[in-house]
Chimera marker file (.cmm) of the C-alpha trace (Angstrom):
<marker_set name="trace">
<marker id="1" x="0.000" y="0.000" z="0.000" r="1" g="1" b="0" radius="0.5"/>
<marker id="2" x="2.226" y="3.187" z="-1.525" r="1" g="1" b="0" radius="0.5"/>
<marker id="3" x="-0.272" y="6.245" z="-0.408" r="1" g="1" b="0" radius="0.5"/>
<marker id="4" x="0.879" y="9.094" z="-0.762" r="1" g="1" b="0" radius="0.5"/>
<marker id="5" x="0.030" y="11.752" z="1.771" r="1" g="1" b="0" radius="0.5"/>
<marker id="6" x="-0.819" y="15.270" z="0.130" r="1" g="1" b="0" radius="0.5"/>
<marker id="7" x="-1.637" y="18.242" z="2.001" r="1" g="1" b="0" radius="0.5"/>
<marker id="8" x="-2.742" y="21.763" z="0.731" r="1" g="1" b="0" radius="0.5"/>
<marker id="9" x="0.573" y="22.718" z="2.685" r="1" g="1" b="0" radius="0.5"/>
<marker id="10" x="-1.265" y="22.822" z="6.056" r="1" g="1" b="0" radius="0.5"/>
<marker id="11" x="0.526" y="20.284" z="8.205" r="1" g="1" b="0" radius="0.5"/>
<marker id="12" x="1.829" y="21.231" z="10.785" r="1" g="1" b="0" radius="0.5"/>
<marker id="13" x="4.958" y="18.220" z="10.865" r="1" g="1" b="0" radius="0.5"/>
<marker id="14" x="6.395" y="15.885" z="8.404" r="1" g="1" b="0" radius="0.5"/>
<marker id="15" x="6.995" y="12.541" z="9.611" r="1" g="1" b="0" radius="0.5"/>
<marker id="16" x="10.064" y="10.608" z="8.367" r="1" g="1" b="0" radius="0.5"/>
<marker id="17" x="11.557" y="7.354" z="7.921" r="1" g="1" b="0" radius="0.5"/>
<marker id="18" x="15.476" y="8.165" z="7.653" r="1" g="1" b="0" radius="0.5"/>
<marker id="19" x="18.207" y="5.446" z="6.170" r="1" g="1" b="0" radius="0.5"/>
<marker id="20" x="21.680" y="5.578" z="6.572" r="1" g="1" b="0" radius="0.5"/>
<marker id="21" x="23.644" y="5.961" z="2.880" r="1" g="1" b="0" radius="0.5"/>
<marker id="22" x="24.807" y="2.233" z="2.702" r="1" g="1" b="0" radius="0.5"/>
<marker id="23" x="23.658" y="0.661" z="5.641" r="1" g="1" b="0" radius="0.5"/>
<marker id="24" x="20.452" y="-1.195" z="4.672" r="1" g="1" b="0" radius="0.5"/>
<marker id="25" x="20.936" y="-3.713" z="7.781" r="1" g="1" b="0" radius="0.5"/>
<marker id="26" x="20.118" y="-1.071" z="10.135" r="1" g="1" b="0" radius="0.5"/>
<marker id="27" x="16.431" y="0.429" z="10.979" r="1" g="1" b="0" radius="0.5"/>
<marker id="28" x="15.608" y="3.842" z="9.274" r="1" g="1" b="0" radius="0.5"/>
<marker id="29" x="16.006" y="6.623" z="12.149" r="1" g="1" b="0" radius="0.5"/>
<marker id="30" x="11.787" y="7.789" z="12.814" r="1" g="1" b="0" radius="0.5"/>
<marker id="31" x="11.981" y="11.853" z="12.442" r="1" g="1" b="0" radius="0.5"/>
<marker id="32" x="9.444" y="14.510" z="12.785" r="1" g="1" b="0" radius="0.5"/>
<marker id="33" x="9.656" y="17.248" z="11.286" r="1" g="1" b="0" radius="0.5"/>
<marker id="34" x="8.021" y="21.069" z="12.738" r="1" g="1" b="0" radius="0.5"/>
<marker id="35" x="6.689" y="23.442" z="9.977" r="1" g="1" b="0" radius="0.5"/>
<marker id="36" x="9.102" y="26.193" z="10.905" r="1" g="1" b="0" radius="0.5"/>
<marker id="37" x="11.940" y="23.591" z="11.006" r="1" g="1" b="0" radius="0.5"/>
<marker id="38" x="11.023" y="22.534" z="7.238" r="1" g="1" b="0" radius="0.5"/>
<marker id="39" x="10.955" y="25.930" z="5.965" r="1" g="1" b="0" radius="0.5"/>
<marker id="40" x="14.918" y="25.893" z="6.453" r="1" g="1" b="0" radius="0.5"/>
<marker id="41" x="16.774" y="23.462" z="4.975" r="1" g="1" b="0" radius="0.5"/>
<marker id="42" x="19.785" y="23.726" z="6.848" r="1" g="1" b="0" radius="0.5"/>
<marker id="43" x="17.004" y="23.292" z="10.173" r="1" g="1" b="0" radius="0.5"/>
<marker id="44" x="16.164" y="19.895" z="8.490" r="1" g="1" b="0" radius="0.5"/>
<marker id="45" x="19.374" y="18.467" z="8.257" r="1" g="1" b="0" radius="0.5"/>
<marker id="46" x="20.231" y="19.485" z="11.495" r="1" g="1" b="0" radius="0.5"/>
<marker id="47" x="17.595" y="17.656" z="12.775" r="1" g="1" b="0" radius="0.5"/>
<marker id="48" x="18.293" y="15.080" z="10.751" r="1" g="1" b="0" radius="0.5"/>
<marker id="49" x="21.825" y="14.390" z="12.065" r="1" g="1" b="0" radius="0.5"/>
<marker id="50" x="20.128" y="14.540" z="15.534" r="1" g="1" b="0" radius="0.5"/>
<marker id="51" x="18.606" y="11.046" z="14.751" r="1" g="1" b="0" radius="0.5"/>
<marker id="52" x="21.358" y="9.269" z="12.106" r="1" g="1" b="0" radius="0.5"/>
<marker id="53" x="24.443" y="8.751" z="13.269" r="1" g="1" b="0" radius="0.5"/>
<marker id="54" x="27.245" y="9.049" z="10.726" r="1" g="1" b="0" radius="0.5"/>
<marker id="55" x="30.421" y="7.962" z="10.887" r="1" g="1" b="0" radius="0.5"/>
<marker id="56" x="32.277" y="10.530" z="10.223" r="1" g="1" b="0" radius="0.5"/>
<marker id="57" x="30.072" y="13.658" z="9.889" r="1" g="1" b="0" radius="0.5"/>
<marker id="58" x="27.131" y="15.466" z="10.080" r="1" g="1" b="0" radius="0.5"/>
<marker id="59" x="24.040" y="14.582" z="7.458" r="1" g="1" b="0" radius="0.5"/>
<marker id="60" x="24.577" y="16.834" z="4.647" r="1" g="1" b="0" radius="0.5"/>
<marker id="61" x="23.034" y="15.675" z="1.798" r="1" g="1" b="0" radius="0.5"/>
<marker id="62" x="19.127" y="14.066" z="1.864" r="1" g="1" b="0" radius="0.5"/>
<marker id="63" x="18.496" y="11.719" z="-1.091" r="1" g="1" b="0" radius="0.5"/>
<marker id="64" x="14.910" y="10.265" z="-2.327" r="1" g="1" b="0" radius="0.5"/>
<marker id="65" x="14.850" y="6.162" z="-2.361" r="1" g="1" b="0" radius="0.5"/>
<marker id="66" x="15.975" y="6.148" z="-5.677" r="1" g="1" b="0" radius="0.5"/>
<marker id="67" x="18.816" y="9.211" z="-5.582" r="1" g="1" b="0" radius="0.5"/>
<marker id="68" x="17.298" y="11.788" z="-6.554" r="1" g="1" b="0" radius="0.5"/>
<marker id="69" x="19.024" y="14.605" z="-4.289" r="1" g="1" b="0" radius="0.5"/>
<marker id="70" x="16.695" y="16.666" z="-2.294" r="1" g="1" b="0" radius="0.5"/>
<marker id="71" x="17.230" y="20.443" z="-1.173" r="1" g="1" b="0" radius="0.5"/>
<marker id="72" x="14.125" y="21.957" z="0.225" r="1" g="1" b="0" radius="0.5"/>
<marker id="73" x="11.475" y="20.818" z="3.013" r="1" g="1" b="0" radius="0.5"/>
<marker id="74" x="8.837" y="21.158" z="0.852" r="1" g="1" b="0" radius="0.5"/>
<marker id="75" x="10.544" y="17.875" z="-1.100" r="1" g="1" b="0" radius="0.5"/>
<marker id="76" x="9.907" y="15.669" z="1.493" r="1" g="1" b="0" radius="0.5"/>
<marker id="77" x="6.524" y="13.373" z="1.896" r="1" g="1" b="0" radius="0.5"/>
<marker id="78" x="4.539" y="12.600" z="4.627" r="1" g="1" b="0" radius="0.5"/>
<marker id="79" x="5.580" y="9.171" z="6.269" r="1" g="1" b="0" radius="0.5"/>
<marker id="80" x="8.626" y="9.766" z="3.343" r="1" g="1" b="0" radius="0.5"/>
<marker id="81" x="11.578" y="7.581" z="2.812" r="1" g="1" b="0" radius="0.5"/>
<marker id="82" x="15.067" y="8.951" z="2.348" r="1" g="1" b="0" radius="0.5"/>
<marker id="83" x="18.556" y="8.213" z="2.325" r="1" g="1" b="0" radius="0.5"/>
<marker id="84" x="20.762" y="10.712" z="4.627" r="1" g="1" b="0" radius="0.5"/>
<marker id="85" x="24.104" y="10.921" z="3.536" r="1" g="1" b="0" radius="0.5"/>
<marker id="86" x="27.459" y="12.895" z="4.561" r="1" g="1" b="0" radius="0.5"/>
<marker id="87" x="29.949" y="14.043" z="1.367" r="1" g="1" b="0" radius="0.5"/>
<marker id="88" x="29.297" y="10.273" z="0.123" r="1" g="1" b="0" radius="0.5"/>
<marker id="89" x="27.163" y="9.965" z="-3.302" r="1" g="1" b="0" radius="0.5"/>
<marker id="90" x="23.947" y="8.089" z="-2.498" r="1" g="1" b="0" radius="0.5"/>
<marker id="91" x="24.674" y="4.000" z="-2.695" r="1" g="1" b="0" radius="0.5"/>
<marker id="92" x="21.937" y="2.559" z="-4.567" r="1" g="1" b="0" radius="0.5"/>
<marker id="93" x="21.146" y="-0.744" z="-2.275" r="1" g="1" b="0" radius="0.5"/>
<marker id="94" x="18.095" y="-2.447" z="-1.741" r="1" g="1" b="0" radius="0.5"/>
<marker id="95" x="16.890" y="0.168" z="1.624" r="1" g="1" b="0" radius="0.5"/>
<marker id="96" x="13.941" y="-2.722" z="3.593" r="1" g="1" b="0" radius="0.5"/>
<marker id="97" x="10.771" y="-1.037" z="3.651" r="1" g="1" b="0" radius="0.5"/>
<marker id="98" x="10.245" y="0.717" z="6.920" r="1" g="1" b="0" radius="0.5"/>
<marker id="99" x="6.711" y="0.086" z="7.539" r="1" g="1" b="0" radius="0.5"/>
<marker id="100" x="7.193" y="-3.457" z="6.577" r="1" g="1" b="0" radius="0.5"/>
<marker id="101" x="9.187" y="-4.097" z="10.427" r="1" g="1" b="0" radius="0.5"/>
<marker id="102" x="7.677" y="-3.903" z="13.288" r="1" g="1" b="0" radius="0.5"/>
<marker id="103" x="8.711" y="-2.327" z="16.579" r="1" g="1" b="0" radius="0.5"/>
<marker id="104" x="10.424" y="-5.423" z="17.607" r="1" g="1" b="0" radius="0.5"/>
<marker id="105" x="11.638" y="-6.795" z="14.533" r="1" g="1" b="0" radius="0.5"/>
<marker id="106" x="15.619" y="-6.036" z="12.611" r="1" g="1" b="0" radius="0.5"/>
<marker id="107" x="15.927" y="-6.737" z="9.067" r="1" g="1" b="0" radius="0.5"/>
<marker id="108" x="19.013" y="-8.703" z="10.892" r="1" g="1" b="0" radius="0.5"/>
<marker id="109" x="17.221" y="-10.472" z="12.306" r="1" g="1" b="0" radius="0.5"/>
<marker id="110" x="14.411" y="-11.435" z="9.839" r="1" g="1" b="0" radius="0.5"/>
<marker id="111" x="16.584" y="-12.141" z="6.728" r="1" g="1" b="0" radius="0.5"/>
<marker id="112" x="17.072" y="-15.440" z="5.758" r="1" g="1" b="0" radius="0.5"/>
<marker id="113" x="20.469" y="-16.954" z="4.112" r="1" g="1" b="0" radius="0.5"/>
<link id1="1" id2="2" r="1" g="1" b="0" radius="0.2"/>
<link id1="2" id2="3" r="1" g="1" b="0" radius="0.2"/>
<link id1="3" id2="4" r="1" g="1" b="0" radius="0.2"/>
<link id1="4" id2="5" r="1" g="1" b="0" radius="0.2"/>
<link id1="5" id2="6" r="1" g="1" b="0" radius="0.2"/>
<link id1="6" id2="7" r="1" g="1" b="0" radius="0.2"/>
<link id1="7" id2="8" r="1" g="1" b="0" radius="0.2"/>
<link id1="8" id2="9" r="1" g="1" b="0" radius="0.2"/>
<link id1="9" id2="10" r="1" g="1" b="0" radius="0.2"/>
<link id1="10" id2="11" r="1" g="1" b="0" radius="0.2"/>
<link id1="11" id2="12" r="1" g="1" b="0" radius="0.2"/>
<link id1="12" id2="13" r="1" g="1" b="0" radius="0.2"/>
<link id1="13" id2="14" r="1" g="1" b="0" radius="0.2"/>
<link id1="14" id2="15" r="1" g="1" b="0" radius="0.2"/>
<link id1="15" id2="16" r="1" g="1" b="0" radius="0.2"/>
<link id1="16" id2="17" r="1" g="1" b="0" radius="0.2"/>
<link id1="17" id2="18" r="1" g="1" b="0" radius="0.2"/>
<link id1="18" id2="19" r="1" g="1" b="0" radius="0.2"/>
<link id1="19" id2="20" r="1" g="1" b="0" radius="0.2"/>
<link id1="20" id2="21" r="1" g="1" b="0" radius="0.2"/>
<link id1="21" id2="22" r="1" g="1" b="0" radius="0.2"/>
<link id1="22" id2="23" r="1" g="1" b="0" radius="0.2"/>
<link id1="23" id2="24" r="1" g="1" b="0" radius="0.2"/>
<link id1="24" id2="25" r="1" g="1" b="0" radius="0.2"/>
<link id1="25" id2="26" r="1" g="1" b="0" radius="0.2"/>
<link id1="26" id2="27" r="1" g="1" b="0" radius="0.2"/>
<link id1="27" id2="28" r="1" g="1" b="0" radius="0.2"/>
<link id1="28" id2="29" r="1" g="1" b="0" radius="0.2"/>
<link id1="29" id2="30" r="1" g="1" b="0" radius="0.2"/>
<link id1="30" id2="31" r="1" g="1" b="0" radius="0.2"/>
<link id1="31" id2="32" r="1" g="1" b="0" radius="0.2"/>
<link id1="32" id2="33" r="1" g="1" b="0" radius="0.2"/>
<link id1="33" id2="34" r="1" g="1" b="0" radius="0.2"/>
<link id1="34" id2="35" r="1" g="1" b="0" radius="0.2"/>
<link id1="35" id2="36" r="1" g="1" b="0" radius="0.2"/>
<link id1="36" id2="37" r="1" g="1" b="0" radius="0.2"/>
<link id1="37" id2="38" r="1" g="1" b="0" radius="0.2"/>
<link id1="38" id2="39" r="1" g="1" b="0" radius="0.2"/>
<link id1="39" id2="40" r="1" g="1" b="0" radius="0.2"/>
<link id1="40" id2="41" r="1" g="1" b="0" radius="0.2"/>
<link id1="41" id2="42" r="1" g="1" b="0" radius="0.2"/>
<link id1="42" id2="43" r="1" g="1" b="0" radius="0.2"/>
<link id1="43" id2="44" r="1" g="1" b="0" radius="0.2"/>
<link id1="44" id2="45" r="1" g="1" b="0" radius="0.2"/>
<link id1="45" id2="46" r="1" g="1" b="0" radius="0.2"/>
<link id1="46" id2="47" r="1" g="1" b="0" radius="0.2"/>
<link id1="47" id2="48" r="1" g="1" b="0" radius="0.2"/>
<link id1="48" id2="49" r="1" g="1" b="0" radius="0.2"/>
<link id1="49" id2="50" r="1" g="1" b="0" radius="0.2"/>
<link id1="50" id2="51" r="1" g="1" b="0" radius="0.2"/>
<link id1="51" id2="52" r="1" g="1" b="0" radius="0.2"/>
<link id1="52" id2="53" r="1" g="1" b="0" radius="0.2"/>
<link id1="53" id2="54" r="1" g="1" b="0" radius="0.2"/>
<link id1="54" id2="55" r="1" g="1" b="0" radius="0.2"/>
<link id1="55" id2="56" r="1" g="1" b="0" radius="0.2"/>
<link id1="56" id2="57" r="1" g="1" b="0" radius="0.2"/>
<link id1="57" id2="58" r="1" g="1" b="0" radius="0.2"/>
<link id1="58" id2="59" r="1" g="1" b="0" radius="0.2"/>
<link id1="59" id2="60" r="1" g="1" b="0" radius="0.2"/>
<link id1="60" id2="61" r="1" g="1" b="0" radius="0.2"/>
<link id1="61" id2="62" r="1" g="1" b="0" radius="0.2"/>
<link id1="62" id2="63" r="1" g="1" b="0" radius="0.2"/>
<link id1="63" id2="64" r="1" g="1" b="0" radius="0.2"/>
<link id1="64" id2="65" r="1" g="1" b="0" radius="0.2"/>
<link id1="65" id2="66" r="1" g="1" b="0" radius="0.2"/>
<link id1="66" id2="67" r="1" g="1" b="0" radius="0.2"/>
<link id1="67" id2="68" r="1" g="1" b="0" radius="0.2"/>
<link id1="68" id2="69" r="1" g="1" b="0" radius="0.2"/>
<link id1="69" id2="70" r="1" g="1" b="0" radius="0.2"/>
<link id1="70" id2="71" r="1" g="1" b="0" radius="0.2"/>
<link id1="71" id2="72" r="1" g="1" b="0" radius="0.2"/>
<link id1="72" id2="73" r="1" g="1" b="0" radius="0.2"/>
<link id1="73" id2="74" r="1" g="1" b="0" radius="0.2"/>
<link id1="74" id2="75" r="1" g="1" b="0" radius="0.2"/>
<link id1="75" id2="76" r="1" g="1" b="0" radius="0.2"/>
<link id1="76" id2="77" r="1" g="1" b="0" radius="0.2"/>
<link id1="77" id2="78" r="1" g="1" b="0" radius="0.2"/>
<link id1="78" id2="79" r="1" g="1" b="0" radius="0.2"/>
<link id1="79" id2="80" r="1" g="1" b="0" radius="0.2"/>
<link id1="80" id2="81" r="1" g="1" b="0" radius="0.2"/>
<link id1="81" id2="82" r="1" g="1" b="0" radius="0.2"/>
<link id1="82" id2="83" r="1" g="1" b="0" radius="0.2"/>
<link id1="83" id2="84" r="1" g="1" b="0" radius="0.2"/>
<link id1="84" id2="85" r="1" g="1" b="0" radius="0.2"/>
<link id1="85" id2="86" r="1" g="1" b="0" radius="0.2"/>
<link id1="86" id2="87" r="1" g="1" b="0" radius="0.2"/>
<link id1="87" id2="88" r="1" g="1" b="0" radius="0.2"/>
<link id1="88" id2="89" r="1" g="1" b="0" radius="0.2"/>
<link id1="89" id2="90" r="1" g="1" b="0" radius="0.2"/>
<link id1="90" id2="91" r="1" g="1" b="0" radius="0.2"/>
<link id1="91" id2="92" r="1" g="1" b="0" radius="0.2"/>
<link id1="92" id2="93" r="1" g="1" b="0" radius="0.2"/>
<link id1="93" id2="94" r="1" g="1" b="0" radius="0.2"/>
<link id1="94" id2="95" r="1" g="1" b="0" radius="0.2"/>
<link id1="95" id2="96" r="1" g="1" b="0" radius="0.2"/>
<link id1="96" id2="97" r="1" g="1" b="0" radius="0.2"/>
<link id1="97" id2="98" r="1" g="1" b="0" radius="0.2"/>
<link id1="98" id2="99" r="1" g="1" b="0" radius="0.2"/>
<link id1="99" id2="100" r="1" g="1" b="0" radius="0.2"/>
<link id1="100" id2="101" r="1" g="1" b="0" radius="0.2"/>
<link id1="101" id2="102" r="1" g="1" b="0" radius="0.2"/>
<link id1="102" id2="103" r="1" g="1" b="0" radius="0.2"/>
<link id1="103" id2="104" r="1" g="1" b="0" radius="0.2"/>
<link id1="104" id2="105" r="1" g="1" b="0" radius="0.2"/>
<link id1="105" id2="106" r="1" g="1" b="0" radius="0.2"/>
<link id1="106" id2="107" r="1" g="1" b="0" radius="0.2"/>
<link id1="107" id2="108" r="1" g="1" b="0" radius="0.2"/>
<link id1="108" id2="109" r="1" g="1" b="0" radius="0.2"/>
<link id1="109" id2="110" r="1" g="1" b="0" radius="0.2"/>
<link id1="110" id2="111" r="1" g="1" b="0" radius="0.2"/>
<link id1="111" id2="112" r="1" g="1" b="0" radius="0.2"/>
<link id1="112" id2="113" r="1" g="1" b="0" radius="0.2"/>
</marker_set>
């Protein structure tokens, strides 16, 4: 089920599911999102790098599922996907769906050899 959420720019928060750049193994960081925190992207990534760790630095690049590099608030979806990423280009791997775990599942876990 791939709804979409669309809003006549009234929310008041975008929630987001947040992947690591290369690191499909681990659970997509859950972030919301304010209104006056999207309005500024700089705010977002912030934010962002609140909730994904890194290795070596802070989020600075946001990419769609499939790569597409995003630069404004207004780019990102309701319940969204996205790949955070530092100076790294996005690594196109196969991300597990985020509402397809739940709470006390890991895509470690759950995979089978």
């Amino acid at each position: 089920d791939h709804r979409t959420y669309v809003a006549a720019g009234g929310e008041k928060f975008k929630k987001l599911h947040v992947y690591r750049n290369g690191d499909p193994l681990t659970l997509p960081a859950k972030i919301i999102l304010v209104k006056p925190t999207l309005q500024n992207w700089e705010s977002v990534l912030d934010e962002i790098t609140k909730k994904v760790s890194l290795a070596s630095t802070a989020v600075l690049k946001l990419y769609s599922m499939n790569g597409d590099l995003l630069t404004s608030g207004q780019q990102l979806e309701y319940n969204g996907m996205y790949v955070a990423a530092g100076k790294e280009r996005f690594k196109r791997l196969e991300y597990p769906d985020a509402k397809s775990f739940s709470a006390n599942s890991s895509p470690k876990m759950s995979r089978k050899s």
